[in-house]
Structures are given as structure tokens and as C-alpha cells.
N, C-alpha and C positions, 0 to 999 in steps of 0.2 A: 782697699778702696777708701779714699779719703770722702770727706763730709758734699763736697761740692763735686766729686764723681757721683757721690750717690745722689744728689738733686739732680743731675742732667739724667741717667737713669731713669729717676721716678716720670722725669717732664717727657721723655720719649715715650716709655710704657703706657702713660696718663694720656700722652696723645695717642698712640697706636689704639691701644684698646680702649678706652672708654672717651674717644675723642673730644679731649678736652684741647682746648686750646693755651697752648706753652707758654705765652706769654702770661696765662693767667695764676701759671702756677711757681708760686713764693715759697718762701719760707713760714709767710704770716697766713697763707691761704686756707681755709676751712676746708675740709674734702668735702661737707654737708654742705654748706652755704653757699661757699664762692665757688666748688666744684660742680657741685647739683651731685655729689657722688649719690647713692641708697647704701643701706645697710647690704643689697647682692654684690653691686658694686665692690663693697669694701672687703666682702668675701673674696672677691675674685681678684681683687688689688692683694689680698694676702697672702693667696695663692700665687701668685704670679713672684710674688715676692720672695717665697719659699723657692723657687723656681732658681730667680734671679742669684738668691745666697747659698743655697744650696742645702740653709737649716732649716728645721721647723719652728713653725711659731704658733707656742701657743696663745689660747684665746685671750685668758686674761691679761697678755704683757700688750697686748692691742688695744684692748678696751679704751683707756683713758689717749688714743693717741685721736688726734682732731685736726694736727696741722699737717702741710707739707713740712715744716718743722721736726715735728712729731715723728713722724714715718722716717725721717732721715735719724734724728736721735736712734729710734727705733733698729732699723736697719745698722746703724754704726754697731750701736749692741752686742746684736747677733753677730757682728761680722767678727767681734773682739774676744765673742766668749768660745 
């Protein structure tokens, strides 16, 4: 899964479950800010994520992540290692 498979991904998932709306979701986008995501949220966005790759993620490789950017980095990661 290339980098811009895994953005349309996240903008589906982002919209199903925590109905965001797709247009609002970038690469520059804040999951806090510009998403309104919470901290259960990003639980549940991890989880979902684990889901979606198939690996586990642990906690601290998340911590610093903030963007839709981030979460694709993220996600690219996992999918490499």
C-alpha cells in the first residue's frame, strides 16, 4: 500500500467512524484541532488501524504522531517493517 492508498483509507475510515468530513482531511490536518478528534478517538483510530494492517502498534510509536501526515508516515512504517 503506497502513501496516497493509505490517505484515501484513513479519509474513509475518518469518515465512517468518527464522521469527519473527507474534504477536511489533509495531509497538514491536526487529528486534535482541525479534526475535533479526543484522546478515545485516537484510541479507536488505533485500533481500527491495527485492524486495517494487520500489525500491532505500539503506544509510543503514536505518541508524537498529530497529523493526517503523521498517521500515513505512521501506517507506511508498519506496513514496511
Amino acid at each position: 500500500m503506497n502513501n496516497p492508498q493509505i490517505l484515501a483509507k484513513l479519509r474513509e475510515l475518518l469518515a465512517d467512524k468518527f464522521e469527519v468530513d473527507p474534504s477536511r482531511i489533509t495531509l497538514e490536518a491536526d487529528l486534535y484541532r482541525d479534526l475535533d478528534l479526543d484522546s478515545i478517538d485516537a484510541v479507536d483510530l488505533v485500533i481500527k488501524l491495527q485492524e486495517m494492517t494487520g500489525r500491532r502498534i505500539k503506544p509510543e510509536e503514536f505518541k508524537s504522531v498529530r497529523t493526517i501526515g503523521d498517521v500515513v508516515v505512521a501506517v507506511d512504517r508498519l506496513l514496511a517493517g
